[in-house]
C-alpha positions in Angstrom: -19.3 -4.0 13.2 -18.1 -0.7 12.1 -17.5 0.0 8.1 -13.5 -0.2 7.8 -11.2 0.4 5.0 -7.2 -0.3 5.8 -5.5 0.1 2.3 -6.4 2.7 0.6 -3.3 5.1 -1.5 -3.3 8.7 -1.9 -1.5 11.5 -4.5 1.4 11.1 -2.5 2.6 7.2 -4.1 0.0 6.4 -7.0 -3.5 7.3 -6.2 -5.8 9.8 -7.6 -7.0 11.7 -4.4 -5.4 14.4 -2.0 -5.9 13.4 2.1 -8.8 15.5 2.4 -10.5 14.2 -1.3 -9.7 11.0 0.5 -11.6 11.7 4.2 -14.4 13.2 2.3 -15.1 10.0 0.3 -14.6 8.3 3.5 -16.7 10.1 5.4 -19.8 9.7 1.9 -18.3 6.1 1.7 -20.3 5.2 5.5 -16.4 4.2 6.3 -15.6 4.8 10.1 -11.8 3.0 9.9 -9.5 4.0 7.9 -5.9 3.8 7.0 -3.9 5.4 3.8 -1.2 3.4 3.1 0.9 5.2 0.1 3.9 3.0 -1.1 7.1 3.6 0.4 6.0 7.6 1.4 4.8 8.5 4.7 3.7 11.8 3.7 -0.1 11.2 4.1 0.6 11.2 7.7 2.2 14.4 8.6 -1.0 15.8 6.2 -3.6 14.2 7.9 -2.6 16.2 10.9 -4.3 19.2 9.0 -7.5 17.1 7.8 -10.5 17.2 10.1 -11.0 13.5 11.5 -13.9 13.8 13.6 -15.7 10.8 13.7 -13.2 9.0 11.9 -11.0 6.6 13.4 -7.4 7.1 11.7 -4.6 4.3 11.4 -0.9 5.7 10.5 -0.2 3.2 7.6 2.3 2.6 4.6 3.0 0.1 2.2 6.9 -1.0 1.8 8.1 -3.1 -1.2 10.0 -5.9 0.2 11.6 -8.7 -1.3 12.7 -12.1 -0.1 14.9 -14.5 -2.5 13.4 -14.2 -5.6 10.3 -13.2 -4.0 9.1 -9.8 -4.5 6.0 -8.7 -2.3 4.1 -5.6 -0.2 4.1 -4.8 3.8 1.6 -2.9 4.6 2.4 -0.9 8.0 -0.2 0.1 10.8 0.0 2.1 13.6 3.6 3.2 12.8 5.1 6.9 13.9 6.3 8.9 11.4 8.9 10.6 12.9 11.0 7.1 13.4 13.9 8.1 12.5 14.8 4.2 10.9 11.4 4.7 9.1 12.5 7.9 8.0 16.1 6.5 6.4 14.5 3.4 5.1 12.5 5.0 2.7 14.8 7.9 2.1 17.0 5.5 0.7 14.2 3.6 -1.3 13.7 7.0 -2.5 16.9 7.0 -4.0 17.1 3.7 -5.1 14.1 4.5 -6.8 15.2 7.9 -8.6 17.9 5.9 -10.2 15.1 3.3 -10.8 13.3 5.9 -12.9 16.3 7.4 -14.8 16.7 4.4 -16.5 13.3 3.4 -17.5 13.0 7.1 -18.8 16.4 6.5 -20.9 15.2 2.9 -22.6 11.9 4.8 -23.1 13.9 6.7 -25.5 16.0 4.8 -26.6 14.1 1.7 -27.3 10.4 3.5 -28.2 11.3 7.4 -29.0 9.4 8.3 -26.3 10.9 11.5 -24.4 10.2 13.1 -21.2 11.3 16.6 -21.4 14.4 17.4 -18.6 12.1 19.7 -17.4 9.5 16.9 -16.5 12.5 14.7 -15.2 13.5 17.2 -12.5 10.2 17.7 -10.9 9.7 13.0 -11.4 13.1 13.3 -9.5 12.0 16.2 -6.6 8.7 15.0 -6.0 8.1 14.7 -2.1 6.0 12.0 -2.7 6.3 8.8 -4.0 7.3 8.2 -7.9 7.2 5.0 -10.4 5.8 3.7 -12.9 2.1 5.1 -12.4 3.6 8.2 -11.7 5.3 8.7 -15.1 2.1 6.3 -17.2 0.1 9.1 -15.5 2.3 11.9 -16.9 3.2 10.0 -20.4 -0.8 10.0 -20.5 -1.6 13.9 -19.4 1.5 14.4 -22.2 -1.1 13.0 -25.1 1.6 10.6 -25.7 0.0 7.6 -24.7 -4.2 7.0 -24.4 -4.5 6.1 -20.9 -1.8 4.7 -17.8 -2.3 0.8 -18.1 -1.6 1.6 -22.0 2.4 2.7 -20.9 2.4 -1.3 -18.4 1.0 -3.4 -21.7 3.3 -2.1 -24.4 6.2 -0.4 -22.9 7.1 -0.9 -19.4 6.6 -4.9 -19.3 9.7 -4.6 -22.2 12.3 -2.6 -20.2 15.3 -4.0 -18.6 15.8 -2.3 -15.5 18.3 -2.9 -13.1 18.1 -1.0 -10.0 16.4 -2.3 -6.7 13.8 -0.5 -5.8 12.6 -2.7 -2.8 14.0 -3.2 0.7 14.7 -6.8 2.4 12.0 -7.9 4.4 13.3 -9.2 7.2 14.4 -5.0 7.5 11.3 -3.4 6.7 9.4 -5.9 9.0 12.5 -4.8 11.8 11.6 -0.9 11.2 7.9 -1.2 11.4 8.3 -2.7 14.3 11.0 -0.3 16.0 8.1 2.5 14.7 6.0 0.8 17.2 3.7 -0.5 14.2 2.1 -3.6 12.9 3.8 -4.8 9.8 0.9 -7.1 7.5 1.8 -9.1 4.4 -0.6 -7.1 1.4 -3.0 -9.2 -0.9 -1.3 -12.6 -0.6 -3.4 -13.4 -3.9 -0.8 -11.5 -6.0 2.5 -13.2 -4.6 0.4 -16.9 -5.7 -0.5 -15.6 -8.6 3.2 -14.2 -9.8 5.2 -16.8 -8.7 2.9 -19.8 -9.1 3.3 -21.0 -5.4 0.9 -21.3 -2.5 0.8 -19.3 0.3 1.2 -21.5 2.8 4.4 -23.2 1.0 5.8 -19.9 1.4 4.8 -18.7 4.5 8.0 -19.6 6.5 9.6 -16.4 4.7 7.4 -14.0 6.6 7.4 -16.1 10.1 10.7 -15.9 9.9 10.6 -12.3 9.4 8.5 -12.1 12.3 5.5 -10.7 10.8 2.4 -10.0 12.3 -0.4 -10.4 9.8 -2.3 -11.0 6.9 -4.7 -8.8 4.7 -7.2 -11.9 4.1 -9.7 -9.2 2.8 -8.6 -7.3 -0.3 -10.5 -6.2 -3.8 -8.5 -9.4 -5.2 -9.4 -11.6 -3.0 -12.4 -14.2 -3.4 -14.3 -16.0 -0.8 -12.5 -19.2 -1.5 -9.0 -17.0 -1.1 -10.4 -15.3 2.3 -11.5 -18.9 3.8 -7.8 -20.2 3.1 -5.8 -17.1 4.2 -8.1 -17.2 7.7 -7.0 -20.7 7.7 -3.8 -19.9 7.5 -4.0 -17.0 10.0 -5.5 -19.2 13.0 -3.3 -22.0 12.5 -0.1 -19.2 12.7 -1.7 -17.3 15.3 -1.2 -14.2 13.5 -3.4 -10.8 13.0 -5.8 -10.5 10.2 -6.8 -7.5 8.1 -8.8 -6.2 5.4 -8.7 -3.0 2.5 -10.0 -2.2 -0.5 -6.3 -1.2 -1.9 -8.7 2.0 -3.3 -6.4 4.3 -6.1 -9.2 6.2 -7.5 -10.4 6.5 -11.3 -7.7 6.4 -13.2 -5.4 3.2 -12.3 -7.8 1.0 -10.8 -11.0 2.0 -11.9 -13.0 -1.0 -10.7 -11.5 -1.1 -7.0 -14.1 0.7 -4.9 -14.0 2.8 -1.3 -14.6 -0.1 1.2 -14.7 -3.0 -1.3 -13.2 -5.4 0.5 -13.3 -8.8 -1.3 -13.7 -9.4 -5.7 -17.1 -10.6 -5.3 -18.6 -9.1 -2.5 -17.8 -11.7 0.5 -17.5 -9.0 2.7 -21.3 -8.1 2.7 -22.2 -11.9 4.5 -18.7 -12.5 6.0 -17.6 -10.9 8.6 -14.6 -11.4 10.8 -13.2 -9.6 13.5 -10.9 -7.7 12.1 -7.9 -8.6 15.2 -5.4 -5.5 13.4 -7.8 -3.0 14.5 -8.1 -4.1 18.0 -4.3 -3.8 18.2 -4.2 -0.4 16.8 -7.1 0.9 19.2 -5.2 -0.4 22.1 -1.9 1.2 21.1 -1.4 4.4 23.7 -0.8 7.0 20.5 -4.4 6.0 19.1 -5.9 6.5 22.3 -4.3 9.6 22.6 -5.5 11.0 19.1 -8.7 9.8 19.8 -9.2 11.3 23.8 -9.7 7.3 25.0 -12.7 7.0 23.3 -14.0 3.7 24.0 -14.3 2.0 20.3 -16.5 -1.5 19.6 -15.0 -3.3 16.8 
């Protein structure tokens, strides 16, 4: 089976590395699949048209913020063409959802901790192309001196503020957009919708069949073997497409989270499933296309 890697985030949302810092690790990494799926930013794609992929196969991917009731939860999307112009608006307008997002929790910053971020900093937080929250401004509160290091700003600052603008999109939408994109739209690390809301995956899964959804990330860094057995489970008995990533940042904001590491304890070494995503991407026409029809064994 060839190496793979299907959630991995770049400069352009919260992680540490450019595209081509990112292929290059890859490439060191033994990693022949690869997808970079930035939160709610599809900029990574129209740069990886510049970045030299020979030898690498390339999925299109993002990762939307959805919610669902009071569920909150990521959609990771594969395959999906940029230049959708649903796509396009859907995150434009998370964009500015998100702006307003960030004005306020840079005003009870001040108000409630002193802590000020210069008008200067604000305007380039606000004109960034790529994606901006709460990493982005623990990452600049940090490079400021102000604080010793980004998880510092989520443990005694952020976890306090009130903030009341959505910054997520429904999820019966996003699902319809990846879909009109021509992608595959994949419910992220299920582990971390159990483990903030207390409920079992399967008690909740009606949400995303409803939503039409077309799969599951049953490998992820957070995941354990126990965790990968029951989200296969879960998988077969839907008929649905699995996945697997590493969710890989970089240094800074997830330290531990390795280039390929694709379970918490290392499952992925003796366990191996095929992983039915890929297959789907490979057949799409625009893969074979970028690729020249080379014939790929998953």
């Amino acid at each position: 089976m060839k190496k793979y890697d299907l959630h991995i985030h770049s400069k352009f949302s919260d992680g540490d590395y450019s595209v081509n810092e990112i292929v290059s690790k890859v490439k060191e990494s033994g990693i022949e699949i690869f997808s970079i799926t930035d939160h709610d930013n599809i900029e990574s794609i129209k740069a990886m048209e510049c970045v030299d992929k020979k030898g690498l196969i390339y999925i299109p991917g993002v990762e939307i913020s959805c919610e669902k009731d009071e569920y909150k939860m990521h959609i990771l999307g594969y395959n999906i063409d940029a230049n959708n112009t649903e796509l396009i608006q859907l995150l434009h307008n998370m964009k500015l959802r998100k702006n307003l997002r960030n004005l306020e929790l840079i005003q009870q910053l001040k108000e409630n901790f002193g802590i000020i971020i210069s008008k200067e900093d604000t305007t380039k937080l606000l004109t960034a192309k790529n994606f901006v929250g709460q990493t982005t401004i623990a990452k600049l509160l940090t490079k400021n001196g102000i604080i010793p290091n980004t998880q510092y700003a989520f443990e005694k600052y952020f976890k306090y503020l009130d903030l009341k603008t959505p910054a997520t999109a429904p999820l019966e939408q996003a699902i319809r957009i990846i879909h009109s994109a021509g992608g595959y739209a994949v419910l992220a690390h299920p582990i971390s919708l159990e483990r903030t809301y207390g409920v079992n995956i399967d008690d909740v899964f009606y949400l995303f069949k409803n939503a039409e959804i077309d799969g599951i990330e049953i490998f992820n860094s957070k995941h354990t073997l126990s965790d990968i057995k029951r989200y296969l489970k879960l998988a077969k008995r839907e008929n649905i497409l699995i996945s697997g990533g590493s969710d890989f940042h970089g240094k800074i904001m997830k330290p531990n989270i390795k280039l390929g590491g694709l379970s918490k304890d290392g499952t992925e070494k003796e366990h191996h499933y095929k992983m039915t995503i890929l297959s789907k991407c490979i057949e799409n026409d625009r893969i074979k296309e970028i690729y020249d029809g080379d014939e790929i064994e998953i």
